[in-house]
Backbone bond lengths (Angstrom), bond angles and torsions (degrees), N, CA, C in turn:
res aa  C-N    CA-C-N  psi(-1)  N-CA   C-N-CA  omega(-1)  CA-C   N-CA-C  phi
1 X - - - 1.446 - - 1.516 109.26 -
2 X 1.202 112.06 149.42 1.653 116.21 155.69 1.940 84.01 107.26
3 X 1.295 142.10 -74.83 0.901 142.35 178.65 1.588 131.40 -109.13
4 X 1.668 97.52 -18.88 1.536 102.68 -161.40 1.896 102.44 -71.87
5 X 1.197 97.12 169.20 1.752 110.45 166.13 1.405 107.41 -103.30
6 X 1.610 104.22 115.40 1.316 105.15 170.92 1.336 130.45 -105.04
7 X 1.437 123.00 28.13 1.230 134.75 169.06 1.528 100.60 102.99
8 X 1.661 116.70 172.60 1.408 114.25 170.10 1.828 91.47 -91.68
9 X 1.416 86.28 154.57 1.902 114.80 -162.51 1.643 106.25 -126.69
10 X 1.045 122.64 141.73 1.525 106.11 147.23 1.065 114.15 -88.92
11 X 1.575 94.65 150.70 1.426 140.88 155.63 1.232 150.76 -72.08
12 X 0.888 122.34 146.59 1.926 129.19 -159.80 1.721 91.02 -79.49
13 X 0.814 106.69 149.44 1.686 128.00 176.21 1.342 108.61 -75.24
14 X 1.514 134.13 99.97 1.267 107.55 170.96 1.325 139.63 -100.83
15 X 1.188 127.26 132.01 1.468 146.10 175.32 1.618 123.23 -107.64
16 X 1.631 100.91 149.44 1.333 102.81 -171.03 1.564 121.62 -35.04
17 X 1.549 111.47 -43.01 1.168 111.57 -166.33 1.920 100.60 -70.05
18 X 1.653 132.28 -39.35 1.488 118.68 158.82 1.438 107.39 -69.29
19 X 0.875 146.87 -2.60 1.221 125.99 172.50 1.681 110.85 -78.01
20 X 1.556 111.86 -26.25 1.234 125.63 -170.83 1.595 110.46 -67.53
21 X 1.583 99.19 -37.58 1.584 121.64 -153.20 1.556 84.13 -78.83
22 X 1.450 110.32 -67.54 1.594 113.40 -168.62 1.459 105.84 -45.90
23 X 0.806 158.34 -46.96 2.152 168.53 157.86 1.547 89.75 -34.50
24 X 1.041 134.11 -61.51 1.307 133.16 -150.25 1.792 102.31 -82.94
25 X 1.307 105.73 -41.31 1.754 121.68 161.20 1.195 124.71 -43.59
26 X 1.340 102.76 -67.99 1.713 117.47 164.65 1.295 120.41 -34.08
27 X 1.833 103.46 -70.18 1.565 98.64 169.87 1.137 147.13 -85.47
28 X 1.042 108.58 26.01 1.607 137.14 143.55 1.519 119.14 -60.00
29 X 1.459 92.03 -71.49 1.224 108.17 -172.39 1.414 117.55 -57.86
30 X 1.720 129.37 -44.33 1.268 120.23 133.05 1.321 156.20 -27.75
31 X 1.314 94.93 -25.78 1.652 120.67 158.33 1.263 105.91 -71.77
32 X 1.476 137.97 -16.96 1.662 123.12 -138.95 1.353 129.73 34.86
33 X 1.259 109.19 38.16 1.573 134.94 145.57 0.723 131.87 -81.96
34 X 1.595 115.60 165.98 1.649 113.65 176.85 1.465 111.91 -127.33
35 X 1.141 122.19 -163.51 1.644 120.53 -171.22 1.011 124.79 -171.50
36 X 1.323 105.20 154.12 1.882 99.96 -168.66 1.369 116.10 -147.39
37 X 1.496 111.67 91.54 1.484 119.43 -179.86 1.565 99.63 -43.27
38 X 1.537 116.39 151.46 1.225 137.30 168.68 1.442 110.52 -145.19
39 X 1.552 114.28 141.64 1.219 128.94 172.92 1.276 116.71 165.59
40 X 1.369 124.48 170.16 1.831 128.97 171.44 1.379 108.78 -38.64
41 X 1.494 110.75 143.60 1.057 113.11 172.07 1.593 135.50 -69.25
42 X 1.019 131.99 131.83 1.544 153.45 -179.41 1.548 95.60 85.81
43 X 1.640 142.08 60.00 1.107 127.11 116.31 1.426 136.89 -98.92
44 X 1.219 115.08 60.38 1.461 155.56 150.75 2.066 100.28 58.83
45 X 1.469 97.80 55.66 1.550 106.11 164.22 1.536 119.23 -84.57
46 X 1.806 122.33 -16.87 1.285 108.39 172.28 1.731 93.43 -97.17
47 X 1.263 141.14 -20.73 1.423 129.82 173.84 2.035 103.31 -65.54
48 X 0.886 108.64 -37.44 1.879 110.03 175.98 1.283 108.73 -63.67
49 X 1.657 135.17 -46.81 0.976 119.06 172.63 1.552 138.75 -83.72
50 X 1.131 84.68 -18.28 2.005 100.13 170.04 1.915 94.08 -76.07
51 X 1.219 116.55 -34.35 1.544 101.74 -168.95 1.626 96.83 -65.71
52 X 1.604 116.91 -64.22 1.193 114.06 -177.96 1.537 121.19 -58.55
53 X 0.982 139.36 12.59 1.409 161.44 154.69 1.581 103.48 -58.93
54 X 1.691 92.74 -73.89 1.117 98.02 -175.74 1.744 121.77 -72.52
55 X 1.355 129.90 -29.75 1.492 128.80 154.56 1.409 108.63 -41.52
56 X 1.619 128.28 -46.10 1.547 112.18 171.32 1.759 119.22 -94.12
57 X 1.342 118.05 38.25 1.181 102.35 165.90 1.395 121.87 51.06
58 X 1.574 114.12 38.57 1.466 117.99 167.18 1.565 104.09 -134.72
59 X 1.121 106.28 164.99 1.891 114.50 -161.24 1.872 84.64 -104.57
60 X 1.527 80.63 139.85 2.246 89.75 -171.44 1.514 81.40 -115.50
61 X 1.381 139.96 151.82 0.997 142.04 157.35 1.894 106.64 -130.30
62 X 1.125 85.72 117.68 1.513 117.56 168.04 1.226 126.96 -54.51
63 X 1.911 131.91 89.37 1.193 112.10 -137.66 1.858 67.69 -136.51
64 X 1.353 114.12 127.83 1.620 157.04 -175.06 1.847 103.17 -83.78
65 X 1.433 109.53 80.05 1.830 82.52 -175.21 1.518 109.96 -91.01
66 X 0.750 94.33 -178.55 1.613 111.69 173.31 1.756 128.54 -159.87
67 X 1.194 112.60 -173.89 1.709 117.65 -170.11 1.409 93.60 -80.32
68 X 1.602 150.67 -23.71 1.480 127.66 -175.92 1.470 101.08 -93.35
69 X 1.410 130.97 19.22 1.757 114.01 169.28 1.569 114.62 -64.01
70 X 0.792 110.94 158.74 2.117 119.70 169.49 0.969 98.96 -145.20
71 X 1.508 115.06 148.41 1.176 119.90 169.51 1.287 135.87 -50.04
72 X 1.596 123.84 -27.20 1.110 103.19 174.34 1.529 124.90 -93.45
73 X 0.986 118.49 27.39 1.362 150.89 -153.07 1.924 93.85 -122.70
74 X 1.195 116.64 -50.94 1.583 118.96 175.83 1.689 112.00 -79.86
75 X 1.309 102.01 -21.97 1.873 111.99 170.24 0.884 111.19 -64.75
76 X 1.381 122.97 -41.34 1.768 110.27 -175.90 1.224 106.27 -95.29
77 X 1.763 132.82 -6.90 1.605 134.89 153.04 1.355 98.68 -33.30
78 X 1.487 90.14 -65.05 2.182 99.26 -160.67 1.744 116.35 -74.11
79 X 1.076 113.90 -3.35 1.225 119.72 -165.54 1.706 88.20 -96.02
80 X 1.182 128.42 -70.94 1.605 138.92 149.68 1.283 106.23 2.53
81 X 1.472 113.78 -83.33 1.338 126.27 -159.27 1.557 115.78 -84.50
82 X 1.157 124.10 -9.31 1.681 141.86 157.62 1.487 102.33 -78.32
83 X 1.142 133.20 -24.44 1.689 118.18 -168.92 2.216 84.59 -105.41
84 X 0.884 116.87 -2.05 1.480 93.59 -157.60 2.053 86.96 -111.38
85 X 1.325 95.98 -45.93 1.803 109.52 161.11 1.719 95.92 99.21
86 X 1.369 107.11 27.73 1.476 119.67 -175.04 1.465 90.95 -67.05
87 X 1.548 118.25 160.64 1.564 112.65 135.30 1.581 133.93 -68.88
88 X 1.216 126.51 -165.56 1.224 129.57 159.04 1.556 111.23 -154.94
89 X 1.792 86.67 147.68 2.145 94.67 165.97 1.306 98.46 -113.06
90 X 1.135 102.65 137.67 1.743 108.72 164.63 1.553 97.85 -90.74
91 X 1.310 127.44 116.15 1.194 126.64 149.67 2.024 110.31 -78.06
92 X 1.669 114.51 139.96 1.243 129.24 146.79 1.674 81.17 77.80
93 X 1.063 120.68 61.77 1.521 125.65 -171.60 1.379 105.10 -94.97
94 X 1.501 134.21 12.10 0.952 156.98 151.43 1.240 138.99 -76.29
95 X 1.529 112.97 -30.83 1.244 122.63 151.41 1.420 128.11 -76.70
96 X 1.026 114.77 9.39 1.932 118.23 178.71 1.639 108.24 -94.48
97 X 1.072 103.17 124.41 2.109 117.63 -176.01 1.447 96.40 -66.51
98 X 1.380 88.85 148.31 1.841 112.86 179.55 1.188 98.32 -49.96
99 X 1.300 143.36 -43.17 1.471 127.70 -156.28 1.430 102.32 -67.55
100 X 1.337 100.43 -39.79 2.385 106.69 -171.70 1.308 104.26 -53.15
101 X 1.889 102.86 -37.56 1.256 105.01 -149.03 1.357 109.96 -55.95
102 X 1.227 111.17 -47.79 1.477 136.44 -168.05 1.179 107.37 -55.41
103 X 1.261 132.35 -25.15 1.472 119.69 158.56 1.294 132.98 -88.11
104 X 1.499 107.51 -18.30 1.387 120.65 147.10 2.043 112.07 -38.96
């Protein structure tokens, strides 16, 4: 990541509705923001952001939550993923208890 060539890959199909997401990503990300597609499940918001991940040459890691996280258990997530400057998806970001959240 960051410079290397990682071979030709496939690609996400794009349509108005990613074309929308990626614009809205970008300028975020120009902002030094971040962002968080939302919608029903399986219309392909963690495949859009791992694709655009991968168009900028940064590593997205795909992080699965669930009801046994604790916080200090999500500290060393962020501590990880702040020293490495990866992104992240929270998959099922719905299942994590108010207490995690809050450090989220």
């Amino acid at each position: 990541y960051g410079y290397e060539y990682l071979g030709a890959s496939m690609r996400l199909v794009i349509t108005p509705l990613t074309d929308k997401c990626y614009l809205c990503l970008m300028g975020a990300l120009q902002l030094d923001l971040g962002g968080a597609p939302a919608g029903p499940a399986g219309t392909g918001k963690t495949e859009t952001t791992k694709d655009l991940s991968k168009a900028l040459a940064k590593q997205c890691v795909v992080f699965n939550c669930s009801e046994s996280l604790d916080y200090k258990m999500m500290g060393k997530f962020f501590s990880g993923l702040s020293s490495t400057g990866a992104w992240c998806c929270f998959d099922e970001f719905n299942r994590i208890d108010i207490e995690v959240l809050s450090v989220i």
